[in-house]
C-alpha positions as CSV (number, residue, x, y, z in Angstrom):
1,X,22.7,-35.3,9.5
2,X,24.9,-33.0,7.2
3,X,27.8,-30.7,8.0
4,X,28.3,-28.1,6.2
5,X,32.0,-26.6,6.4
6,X,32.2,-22.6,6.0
7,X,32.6,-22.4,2.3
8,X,29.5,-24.3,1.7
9,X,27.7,-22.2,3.6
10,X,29.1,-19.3,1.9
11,X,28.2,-20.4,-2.0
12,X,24.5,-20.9,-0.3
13,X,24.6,-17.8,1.2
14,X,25.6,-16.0,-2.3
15,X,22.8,-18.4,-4.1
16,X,25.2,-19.9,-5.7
17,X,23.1,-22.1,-8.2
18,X,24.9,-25.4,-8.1
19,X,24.4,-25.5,-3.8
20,X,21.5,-23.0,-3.2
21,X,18.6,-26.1,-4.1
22,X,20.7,-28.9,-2.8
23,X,21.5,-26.8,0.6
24,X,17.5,-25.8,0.4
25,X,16.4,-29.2,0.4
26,X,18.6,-30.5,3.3
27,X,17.2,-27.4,5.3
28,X,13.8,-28.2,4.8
29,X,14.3,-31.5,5.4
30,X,16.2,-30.7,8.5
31,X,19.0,-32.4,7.5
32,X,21.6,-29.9,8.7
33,X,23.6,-30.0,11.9
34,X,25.0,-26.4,12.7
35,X,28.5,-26.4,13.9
36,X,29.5,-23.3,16.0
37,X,32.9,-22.9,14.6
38,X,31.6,-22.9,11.0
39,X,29.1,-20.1,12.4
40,X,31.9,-18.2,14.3
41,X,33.3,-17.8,10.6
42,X,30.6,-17.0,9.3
43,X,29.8,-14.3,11.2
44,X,33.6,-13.4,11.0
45,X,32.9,-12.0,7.5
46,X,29.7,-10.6,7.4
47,X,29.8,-6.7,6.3
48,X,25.9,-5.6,7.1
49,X,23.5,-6.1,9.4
50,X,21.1,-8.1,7.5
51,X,24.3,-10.5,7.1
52,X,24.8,-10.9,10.3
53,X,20.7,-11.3,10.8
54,X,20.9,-14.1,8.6
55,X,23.6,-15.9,9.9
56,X,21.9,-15.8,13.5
57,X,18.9,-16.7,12.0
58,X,20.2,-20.1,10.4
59,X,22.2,-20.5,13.8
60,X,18.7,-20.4,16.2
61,X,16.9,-22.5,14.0
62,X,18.8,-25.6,13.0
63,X,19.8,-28.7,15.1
64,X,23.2,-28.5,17.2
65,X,24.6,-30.9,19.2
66,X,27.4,-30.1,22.0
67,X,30.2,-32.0,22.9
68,X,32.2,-31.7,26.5
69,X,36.0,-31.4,25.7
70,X,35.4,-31.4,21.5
71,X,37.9,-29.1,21.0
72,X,40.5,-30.9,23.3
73,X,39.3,-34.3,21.4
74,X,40.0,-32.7,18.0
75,X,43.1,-31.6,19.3
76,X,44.2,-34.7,20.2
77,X,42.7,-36.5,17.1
78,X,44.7,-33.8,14.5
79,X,47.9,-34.8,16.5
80,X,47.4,-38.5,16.4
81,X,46.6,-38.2,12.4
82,X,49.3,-35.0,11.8
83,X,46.3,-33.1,10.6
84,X,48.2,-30.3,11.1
85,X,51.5,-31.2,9.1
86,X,48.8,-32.3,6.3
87,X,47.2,-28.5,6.1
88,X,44.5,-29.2,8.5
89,X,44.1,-26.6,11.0
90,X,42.1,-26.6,14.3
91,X,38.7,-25.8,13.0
92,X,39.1,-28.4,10.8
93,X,39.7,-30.9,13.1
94,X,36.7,-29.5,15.2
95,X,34.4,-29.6,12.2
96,X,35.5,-33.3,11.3
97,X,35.4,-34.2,15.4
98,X,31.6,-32.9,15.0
99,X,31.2,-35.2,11.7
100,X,32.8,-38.6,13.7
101,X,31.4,-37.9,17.0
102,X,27.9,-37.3,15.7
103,X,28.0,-39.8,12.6
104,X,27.5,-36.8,10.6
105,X,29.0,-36.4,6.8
106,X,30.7,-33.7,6.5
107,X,30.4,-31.8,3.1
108,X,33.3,-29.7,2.3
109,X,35.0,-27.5,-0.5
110,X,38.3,-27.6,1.2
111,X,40.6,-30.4,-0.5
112,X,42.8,-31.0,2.3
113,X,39.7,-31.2,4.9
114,X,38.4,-33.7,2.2
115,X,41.7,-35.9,2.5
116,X,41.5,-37.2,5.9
117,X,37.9,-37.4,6.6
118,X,36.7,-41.1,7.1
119,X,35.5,-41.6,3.7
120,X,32.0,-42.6,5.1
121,X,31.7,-39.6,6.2
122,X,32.5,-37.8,3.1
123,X,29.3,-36.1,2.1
124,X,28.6,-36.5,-1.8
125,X,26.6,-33.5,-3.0
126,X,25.8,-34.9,-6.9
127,X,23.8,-37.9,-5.3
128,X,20.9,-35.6,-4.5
């Protein structure tokens, strides 16, 4: 399974040519794990009604998984790695947490994120 972190979603969203047919494929494929943060932000920014629409679309359909005490675990796991002195904020940590607990890779836009996930879990967008 694939993470996608906020920004990601937000260049598919906009059909940004360089993600809309990779993001596409994984969809189809069902290769995306929704993260309810990422979707709290999401629908954080969304300025119509059809936005929103979409958003909760995307959120009812795709695969989630959820995790007892995920946000105490990322807590805990940002301390023990000073996520938080390295730029990393909480949503971060709860978006990687997702990625480790799960197996998932994580594909990001955020350089910081991208510096302290397990580099296994890094996904790499030009290899599809």
């Amino acid at each position: 399974m694939i993470i996608l972190d906020t920004a990601v979603w937000i260049e598919h969203l906009k059909k940004n040519p360089i993600f809309f047919s990779k993001i596409n494929n994984l969809l189809e494929n069902k290769e995306v794990l929704a993260v309810e943060c990422v979707f709290g932000e999401l629908l954080q920014r969304v300025k119509t009604e059809a936005e929103r629409e979409i958003i909760i679309d995307y959120w009812t359909c795709l695969p989630k998984k959820y995790y007892v005490d995920i946000i105490i675990q990322a807590g805990e796991y940002s301390a023990r790695h000073k996520l938080f002195d390295r730029g990393v904020g909480l949503l971060d940590a709860i978006i990687l947490m997702h990625g480790i607990i799960s197996n998932s890779k994580i594909w990001t836009l955020d350089n910081k994120l991208l510096k302290v996930i397990p580099e296994d879990l890094v996904y790499d967008s030009s290899i599809n």
